[in-house]
C-alpha positions as CSV (number, residue, x, y, z in Angstrom):
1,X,-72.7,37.3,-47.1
2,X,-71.1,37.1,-43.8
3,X,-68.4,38.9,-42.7
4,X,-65.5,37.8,-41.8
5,X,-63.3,38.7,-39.1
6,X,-59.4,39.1,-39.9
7,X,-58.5,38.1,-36.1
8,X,-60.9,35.2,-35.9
9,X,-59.5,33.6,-39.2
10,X,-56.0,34.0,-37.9
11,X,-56.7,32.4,-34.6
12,X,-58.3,29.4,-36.4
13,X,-55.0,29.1,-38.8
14,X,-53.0,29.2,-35.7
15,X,-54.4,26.7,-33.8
16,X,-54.6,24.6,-37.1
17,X,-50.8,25.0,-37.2
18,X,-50.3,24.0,-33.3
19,X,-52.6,21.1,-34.0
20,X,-50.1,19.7,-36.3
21,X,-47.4,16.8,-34.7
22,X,-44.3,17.5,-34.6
23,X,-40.9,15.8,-34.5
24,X,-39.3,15.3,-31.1
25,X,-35.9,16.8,-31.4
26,X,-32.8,14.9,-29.8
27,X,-31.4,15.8,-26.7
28,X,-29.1,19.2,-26.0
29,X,-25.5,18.6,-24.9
30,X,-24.9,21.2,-22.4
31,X,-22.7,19.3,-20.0
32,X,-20.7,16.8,-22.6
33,X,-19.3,20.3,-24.3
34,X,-17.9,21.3,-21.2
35,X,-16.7,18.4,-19.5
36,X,-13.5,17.9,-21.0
37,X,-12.4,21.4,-19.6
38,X,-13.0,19.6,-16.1
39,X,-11.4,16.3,-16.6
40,X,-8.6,17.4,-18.3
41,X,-7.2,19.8,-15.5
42,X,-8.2,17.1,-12.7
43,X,-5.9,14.4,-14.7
44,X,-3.2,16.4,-14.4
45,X,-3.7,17.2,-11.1
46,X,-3.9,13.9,-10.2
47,X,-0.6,12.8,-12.5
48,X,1.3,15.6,-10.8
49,X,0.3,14.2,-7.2
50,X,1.6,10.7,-8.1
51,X,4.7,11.6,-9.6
52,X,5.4,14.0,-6.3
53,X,4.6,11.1,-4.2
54,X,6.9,8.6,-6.2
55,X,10.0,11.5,-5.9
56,X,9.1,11.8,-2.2
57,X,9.4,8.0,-1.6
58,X,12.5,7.3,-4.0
59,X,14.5,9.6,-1.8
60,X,13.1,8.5,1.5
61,X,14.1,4.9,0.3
62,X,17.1,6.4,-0.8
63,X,18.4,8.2,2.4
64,X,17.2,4.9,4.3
65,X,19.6,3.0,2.1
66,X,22.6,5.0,2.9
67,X,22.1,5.1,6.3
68,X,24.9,3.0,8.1
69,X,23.7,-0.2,9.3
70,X,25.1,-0.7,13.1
71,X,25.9,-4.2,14.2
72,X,23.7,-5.3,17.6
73,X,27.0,-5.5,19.5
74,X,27.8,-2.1,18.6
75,X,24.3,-0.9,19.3
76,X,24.7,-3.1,23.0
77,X,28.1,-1.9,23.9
78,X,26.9,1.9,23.1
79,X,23.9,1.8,25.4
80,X,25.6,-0.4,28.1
81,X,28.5,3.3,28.2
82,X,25.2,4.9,28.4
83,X,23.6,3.3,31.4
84,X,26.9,4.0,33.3
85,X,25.2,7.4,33.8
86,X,22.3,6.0,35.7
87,X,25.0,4.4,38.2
88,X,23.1,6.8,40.8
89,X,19.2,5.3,39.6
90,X,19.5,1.4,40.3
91,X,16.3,0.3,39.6
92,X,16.2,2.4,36.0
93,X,20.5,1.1,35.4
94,X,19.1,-2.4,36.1
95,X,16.3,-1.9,33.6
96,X,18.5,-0.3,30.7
97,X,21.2,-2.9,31.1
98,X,18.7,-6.1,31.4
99,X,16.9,-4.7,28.8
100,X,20.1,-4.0,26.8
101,X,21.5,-7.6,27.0
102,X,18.2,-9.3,25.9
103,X,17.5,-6.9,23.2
104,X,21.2,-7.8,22.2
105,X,20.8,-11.4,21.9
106,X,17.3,-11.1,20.4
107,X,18.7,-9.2,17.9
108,X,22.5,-11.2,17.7
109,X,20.6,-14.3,17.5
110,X,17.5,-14.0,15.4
111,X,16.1,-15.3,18.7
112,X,12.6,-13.7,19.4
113,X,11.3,-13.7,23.0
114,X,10.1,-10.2,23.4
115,X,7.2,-10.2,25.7
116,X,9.1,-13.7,27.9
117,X,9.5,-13.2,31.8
118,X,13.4,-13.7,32.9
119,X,12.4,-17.2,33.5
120,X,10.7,-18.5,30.2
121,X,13.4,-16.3,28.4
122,X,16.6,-18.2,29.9
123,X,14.1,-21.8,29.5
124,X,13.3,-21.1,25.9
125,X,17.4,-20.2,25.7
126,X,18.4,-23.4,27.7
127,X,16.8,-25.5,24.4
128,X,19.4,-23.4,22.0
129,X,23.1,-23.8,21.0
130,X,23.4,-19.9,20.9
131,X,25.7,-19.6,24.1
132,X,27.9,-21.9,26.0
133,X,26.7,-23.6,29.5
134,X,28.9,-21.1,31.1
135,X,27.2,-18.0,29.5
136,X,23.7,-19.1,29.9
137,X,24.7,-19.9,33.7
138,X,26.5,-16.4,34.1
139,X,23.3,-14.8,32.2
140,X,20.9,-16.3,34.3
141,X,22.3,-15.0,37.5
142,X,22.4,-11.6,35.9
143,X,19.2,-11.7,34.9
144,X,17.6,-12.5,38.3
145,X,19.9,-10.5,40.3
146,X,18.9,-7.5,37.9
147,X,14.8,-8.8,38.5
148,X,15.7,-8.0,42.4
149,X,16.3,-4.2,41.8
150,X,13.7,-3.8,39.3
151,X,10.9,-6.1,41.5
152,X,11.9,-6.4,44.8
153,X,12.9,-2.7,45.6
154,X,16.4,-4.3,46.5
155,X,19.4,-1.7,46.4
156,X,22.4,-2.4,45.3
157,X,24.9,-0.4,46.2
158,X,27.7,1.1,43.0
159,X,30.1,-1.4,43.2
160,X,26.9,-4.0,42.4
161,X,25.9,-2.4,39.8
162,X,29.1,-2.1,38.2
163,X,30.1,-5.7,38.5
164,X,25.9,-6.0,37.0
165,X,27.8,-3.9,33.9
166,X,30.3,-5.8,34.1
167,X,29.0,-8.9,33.2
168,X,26.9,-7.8,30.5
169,X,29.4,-6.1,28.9
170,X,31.3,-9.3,29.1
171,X,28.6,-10.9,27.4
172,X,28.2,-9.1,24.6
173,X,32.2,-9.2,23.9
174,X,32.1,-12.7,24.4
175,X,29.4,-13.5,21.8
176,X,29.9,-10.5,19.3
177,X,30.8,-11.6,15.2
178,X,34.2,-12.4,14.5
179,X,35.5,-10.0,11.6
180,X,36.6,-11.8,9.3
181,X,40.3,-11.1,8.5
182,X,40.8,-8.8,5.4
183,X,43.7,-8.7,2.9
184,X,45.4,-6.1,4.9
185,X,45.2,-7.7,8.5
186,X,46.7,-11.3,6.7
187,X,50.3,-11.0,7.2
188,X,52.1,-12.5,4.3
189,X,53.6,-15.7,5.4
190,X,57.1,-16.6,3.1
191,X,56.9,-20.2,2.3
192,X,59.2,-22.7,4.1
193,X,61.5,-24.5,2.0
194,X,63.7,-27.2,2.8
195,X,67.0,-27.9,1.5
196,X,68.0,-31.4,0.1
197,X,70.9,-32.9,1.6
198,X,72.9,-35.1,-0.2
């Protein structure tokens, strides 16, 4: 009788045991465990940004709301006082007060011409009901007179330029919003009443 060897026979029951099928096992969840712990901080990360952001813009609409609105003529009249200071510059006064007075009615107006030459400016004005005859004629030679200084190196001397002022100042009183009268500036009239004569 053969025999047998202890270590053979357990080598042949091993590989009789590897030789077997076996079931495939389902997948391992590493990552799906964990992710939660990512997402959830990044959510509230991102919830935090938008809220931030919708604060910031509430109170930039906010302070833009309260911010006094200036009427054009205001606006005109203030940088008009201001180009008094260039009296001395006439090329850069005739630029801020031209500039001034079509900015002005642009804005008066609801009349847009912004990138118009002097010329197709006072034609496309000529076609509107916005000033009288008289003020488009008086604007017109203000216009080109200012064009001389500012493209013809011509220099005027101070009393020019302040008649230049002048007239645009007159301008914009001229075609500035009539306040309407409040309760305060009506002056109470007493009714007239007439006595009957017999």
């Amino acid at each position: 009788m053969a025999a047998t060897n202890p270590i053979s026979s357990h080598v042949a029951a091993l590989s009789a045991a590897t030789d077997s099928l076996r079931d495939i096992k389902p997948p391992v969840e590493i990552l799906a465990q964990w992710l939660w712990v990512l997402w959830v901080p990044g959510a509230l990360a991102f919830a935090a940004l938008l809220y931030a952001a919708w604060r910031y813009w509430l109170k930039h609409h906010a302070r833009i709301s309260q911010l006094p609105i200036i009427p054009p003529h205001v606006r005109a009249k203030q940088k008009l006082q201001d180009a008094l200071a260039l009296l001395g510059q006439p090329r850069e006064f005739c630029i801020l007060v031209s500039d001034t007075v079509r900015f002005y009615l642009e804005e008066r107006f609801d009349f847009r011409a912004p990138e118009r030459t002097t010329e197709e400016f006072l034609y496309e004005l000529q076609g509107t009901e916005l000033l009288t005859s008289e003020q488009k004629g008086s604007l017109g030679e203000f216009l080109r007179r200012c064009d001389l200084v500012k493209f013809a190196r011509y220099e005027p001397r101070e009393p020019e330029l302040r008649d230049l002022h002048g007239s645009a100042l007159r301008l914009v009183e001229e075609t500035e919003p009539v306040a309407a009268p409040t309760n305060d500036s009506i002056q109470h009239v007493p009714p007239i009443t007439t006595s009957a004569t017999k």
